[in-house]
C-alpha angles and dihedrals in degrees: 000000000000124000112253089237097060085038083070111036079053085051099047100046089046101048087043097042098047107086098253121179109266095357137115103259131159087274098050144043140197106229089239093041138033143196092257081058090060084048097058096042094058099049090048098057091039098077089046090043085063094061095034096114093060098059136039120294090229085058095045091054093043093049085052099047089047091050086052093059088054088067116038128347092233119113091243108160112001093132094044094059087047088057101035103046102073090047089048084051099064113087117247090237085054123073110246108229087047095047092037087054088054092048091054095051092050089060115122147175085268087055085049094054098061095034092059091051087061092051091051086043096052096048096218115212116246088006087137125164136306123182094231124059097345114186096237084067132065106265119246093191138075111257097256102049088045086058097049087065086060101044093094099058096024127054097192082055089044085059093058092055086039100048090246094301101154093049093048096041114039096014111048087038101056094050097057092037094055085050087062096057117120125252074036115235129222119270085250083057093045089050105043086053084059099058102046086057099047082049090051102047096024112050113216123261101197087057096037072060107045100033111012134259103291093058089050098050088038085060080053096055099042085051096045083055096046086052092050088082104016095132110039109077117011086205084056111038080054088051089054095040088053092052083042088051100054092051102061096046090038093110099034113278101318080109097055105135084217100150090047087050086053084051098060096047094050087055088048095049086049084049096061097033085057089050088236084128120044149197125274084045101238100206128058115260101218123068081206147270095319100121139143 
């Protein structure tokens, strides 16, 4: 069984490496972050995910959000960790819906305190203000139930309240399920087909904050057409994903589908820890030389 730390190095390279609409990938930067930063991110958090399950989950998120910062300025992966480190947290003897159960019910004001400082620390883009247990103030509450204030506008916060069930059953699901296709795709493919799902049924939260609502559920309208006919012509399912693609990075990043792409890292993570994808990787990554 692989080590959670190198889960989610795997995770985090695939999911920022496969072209995905809107997002950082190897054939496109954000002016203010860049795929190497992606990179870096992913091999600094790997060595503290190993150890995450003998320590808090609050100080696990806050040392790999410190050790981020040792390697780009960028916020990279904030919602990643957040998303990873309970996962990380359940022993491998342990399954991992059962353990990471266990580990969500643990969470405590303690847990809250150092989360909070990460958050503070990642900047986060659109995080705005609430009038409850906003993160420019010390939290009063236990993490989870801090978390549960922020389910209906976050989808990373909503994980923590459903135990992670978006991310188990639709997530997790899709992907595979894309990898058993016949002719069988690539795992870019797989991945990118992930995505598009999670973002239309799923609106994004990065752009509800950065933009508003309508663009958000607008992002989820343009990727539940382009899924309509993903699989039947590879010329074609390029094609929508490039109109897809301008769209969303028509006005600079505020479309940046950033929470769905957290989403699909997390499944991915799932998907190795649960051995349902193994080493030495079995499909090719690439669907092939189509890029912008």
């Amino acid at each position: 069984m692989l080590s959670p730390g190198l889960c989610a190095q795997l995770a985090c390279v695939w999911e920022a490496t496969a072209r995905k609409p809107g997002n950082v990938h190897r054939f496109h930067d954000f002016q203010d972050t860049t795929y190497t930063d992606f990179l870096l991110s992913a091999a600094a958090i790997g060595p503290i995910l190993d150890t995450a399950n003998q320590r808090r989950v609050g100080e696990t998120v806050l040392q790999c959000i410190q050790a981020t910062r040792g390697v780009t300025q960028a916020n990279t992966n904030l919602g990643i960790v957040l998303l990873l480190t309970p996962l990380a947290a359940v022993p491998l003897e342990v399954d991992l819906q059962t353990g990471l159960s266990r580990v969500l019910s643990e969470l405590d004001d303690a847990d809250s305190r150092m989360v909070y400082q990460a958050i503070r620390m990642a900047h986060p883009g659109g995080l705005g203000r609430v009038s409850q247990e906003d993160v420019s103030q010390e939290p009063t509450l236990p993490l989870r139930e801090a978390m549960a204030l922020a389910a209906d506008r976050d989808m990373i916060a909503r994980q923590y309240v459903t135990g992670f069930r978006e991310v188990f059953n639709d997530g997790v699901p899709i992907l595979l399920g894309s990898l058993k296709r016949q002719p069988l795709p690539s795992l870019e493919e797989a991945i990118i087909h992930c995505h598009l799902h999670l973002m239309a049924n799923y609106p994004d939260s990065l752009i509800a904050r950065k933009r508003n609502h309508a663009e958000s559920e607008e992002a989820g309208r343009r990727a539940s057409q382009v899924l309509a006919s993903f699989w039947e012509s590879k010329k074609a399912r390029w094609e929508e994903l490039a109109k897809l693609d301008a769209w969303l990075r028509a006005d600079g990043n505020g479309r940046n589908p950033g929470t769905t792409a957290d989403l699909v890292t997390a499944s991915l993570f799932i998907a190795l820890r649960q051995r349902s994808i193994s080493l030495p990787l079995s499909i090719p990554f690439s669907a092939g030389g189509d890029h912008g």
